[in-house]
N, C-alpha and C positions, 0 to 999 in steps of 0.2 A: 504494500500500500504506500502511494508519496503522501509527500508529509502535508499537502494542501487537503487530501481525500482526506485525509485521517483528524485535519484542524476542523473540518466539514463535518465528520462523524462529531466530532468532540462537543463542537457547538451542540448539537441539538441534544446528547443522553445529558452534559453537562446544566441544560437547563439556565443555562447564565442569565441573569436579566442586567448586564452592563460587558463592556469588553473593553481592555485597553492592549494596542500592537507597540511595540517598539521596533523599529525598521519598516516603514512602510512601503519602502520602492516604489514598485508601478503599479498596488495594490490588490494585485494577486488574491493574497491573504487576508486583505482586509471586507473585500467584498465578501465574504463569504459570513460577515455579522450580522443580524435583523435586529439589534439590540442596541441602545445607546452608546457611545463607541470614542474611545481617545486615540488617535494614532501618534506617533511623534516619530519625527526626520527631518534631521537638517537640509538635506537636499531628497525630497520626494518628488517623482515625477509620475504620479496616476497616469495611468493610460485604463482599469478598469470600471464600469461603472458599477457605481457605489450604492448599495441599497439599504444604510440605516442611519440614524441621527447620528452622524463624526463630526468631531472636532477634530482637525485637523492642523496640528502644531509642525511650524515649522521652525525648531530649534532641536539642540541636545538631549537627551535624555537628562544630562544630568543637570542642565539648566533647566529643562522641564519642573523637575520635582524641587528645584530648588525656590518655586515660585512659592507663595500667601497659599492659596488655596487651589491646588494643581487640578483637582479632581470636580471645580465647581459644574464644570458641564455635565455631570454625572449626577447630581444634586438635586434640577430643575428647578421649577419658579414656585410659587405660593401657590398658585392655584391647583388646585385638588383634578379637577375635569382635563387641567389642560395637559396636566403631567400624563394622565392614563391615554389621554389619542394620542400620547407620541411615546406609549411604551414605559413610562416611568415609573416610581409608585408615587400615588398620590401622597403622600406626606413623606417624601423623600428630603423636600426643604432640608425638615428640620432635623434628620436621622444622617447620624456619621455615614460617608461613604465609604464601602466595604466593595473592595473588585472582586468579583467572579469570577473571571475567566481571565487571565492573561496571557500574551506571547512576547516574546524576547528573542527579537532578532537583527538586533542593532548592530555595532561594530564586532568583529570576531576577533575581538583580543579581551585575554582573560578576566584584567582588571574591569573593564568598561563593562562585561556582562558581570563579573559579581556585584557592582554598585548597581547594576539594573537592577538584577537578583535584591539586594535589600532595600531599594527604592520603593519594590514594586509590593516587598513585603510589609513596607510601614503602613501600607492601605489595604492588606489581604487579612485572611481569616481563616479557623483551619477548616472553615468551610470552600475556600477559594481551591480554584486551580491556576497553575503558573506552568507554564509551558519554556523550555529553553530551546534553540532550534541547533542544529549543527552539534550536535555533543558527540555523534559518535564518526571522524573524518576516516576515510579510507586507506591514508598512507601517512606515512610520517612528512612527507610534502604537503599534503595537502593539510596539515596540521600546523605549517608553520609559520612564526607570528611576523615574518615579510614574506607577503605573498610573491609566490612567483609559479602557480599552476595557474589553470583555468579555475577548476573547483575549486573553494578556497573555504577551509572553517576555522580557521587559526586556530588557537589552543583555548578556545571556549569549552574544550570536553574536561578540563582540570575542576569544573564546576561541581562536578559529580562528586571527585575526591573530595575537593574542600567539604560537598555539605554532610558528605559519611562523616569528617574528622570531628569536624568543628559544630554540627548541630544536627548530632546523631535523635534529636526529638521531631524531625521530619523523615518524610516517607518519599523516597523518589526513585522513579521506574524508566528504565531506561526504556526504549520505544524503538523498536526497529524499524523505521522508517526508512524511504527511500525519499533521496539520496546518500543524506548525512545521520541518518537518530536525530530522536528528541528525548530529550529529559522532562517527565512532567513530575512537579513537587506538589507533595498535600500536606498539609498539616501547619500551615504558613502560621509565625503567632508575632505581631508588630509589634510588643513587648521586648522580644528578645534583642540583646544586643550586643552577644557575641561577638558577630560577623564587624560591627563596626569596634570593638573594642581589640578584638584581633587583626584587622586590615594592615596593617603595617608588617608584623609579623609575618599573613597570610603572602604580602608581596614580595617579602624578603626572600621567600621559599621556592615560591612558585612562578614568580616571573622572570624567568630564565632566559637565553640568545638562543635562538636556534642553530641544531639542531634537537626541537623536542622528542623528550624521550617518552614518546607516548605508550601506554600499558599495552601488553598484550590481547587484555581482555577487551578494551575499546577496539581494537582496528580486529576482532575476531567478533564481535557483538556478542560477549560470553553472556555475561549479563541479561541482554536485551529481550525483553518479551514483545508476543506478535501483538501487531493495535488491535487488531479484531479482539486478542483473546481480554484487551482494557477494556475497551469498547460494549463489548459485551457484559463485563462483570455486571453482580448483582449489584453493586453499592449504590450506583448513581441516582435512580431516584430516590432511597430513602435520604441518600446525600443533599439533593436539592430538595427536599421538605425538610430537614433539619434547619438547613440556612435559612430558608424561606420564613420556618418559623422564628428564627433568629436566637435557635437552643444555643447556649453557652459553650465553651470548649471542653468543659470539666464533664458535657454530659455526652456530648457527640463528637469527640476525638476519636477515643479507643476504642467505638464500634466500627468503624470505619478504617484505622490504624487495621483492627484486626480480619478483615475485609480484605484488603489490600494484601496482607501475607497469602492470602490465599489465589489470589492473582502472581503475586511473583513482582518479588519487589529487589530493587538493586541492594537492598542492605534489609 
């Protein structure tokens, strides 16, 4: 399955009611949302037509998150009637926003995607799903962090590692997907602050000159489960009536945590 089919499956069992892309290109990817929708790219050139409420940012990721209120387009206005004809919830105003679904396919060099990675986490929940693109590259070239193949995922597949080491209380499956794997994480909690308390550390390690010395297990997909067999699992609608009803983490983590091992989970 390519990783657009499989973004395509994910929308609909995922139930998402908002979506946020990072790397929007010519938006491929993004057309594939019916739901109120963030994208961000510094240089985006849509060529597909678009079919749900986006906002359409044209700067950085990390200038994105760095704004007042990143997520207001996802909010909606005061009026009750007006928010539900355009898909929102009617008292979304006034209620923190929480992303459902995200994708992460910005720059492919490691640092840039772990700060997506916890950018994306300080608005996620462990009801949310976070999608990484490119985790799993095919050669040690096409892994490397100056590009010089055609196909190119630099060494955004170190993401995996860091999140086994460093915040071994999330859940993440690696996806075999065609071309490159995807990484999808569950159990997002914006509380946590690891990942930024460790960053210095984390770069001291891992941000290496090429040649990367990529795992066996990535350029063989030892790990990686099929999407049908995600896709399919039981979890997802009791997953999206949990969030829906807005159950807390302490009650709908570990049935779902436990859910997931039975799919096949990268750790």
């Amino acid at each position: 399955m390519k990783r657009h089919e499989f973004l395509r499956e994910l929308h609909k069992v995922s139930a998402n009611r908002n979506y946020l892309e990072i790397g929007v290109n010519d938006g491929r990817s993004l057309t594939l949302s019916r739901v109120p929708s963030i994208a961000i790219d510094p240089a985006f050139k849509v060529v597909s037509e678009l079919r749900c409420d986006v906002h359409l940012v044209k700067a950085t990721s990390d200038d994105f998150f760095a704004r007042e209120n990143p997520l207001q387009h996802l909010k909606g206005g005061r009026h009750p009637l007006r928010n539900l004809r355009r898909g929102r919830s009617p008292i979304g105003y006034w209620r923190r926003t929480t992303l459902d679904l995200s994708f992460i396919d910005g720059m492919h060099l490691f640092e840039f995607a772990l700060r997506d990675f916890m950018n994306v986490e300080k608005y996620s929940d462990w009801g949310s799903v976070i999608v990484l693109d490119d985790m799993l590259p095919r050669s040690v070239d096409e892994a490397a962090r100056d590009r010089h193949t055609n196909a190119w995922t630099g060494d955004v597949y170190k993401i995996t590692e860091v999140l086994a080491r460093y915040r071994p209380d999330l859940v993440t499956v690696q996806v075999d997907t065609a071309p490159t794997g995807q990484l999808v994480v569950f159990g997002a909690d914006p509380d946590n602050r690891v990942l930024h308390d460790k960053y210095d550390e984390i770069m001291a390690e891992y941000k290496v000159p090429d040649p990367q010395k990529v795992p066996e297990a990535i350029l063989e997909r030892a790990g990686a489960v099929r999407p049908e067999a995600l896709l399919e699992a039981g979890f997802w609608r009791p997953l999206a009536q949990a969030r829906n009803r807005g159950l807390p983490r302490s009650i709908g983590w570990e049935p779902l945590r436990r859910s997931l091992e039975q799919v096949g989970v990268s750790r």
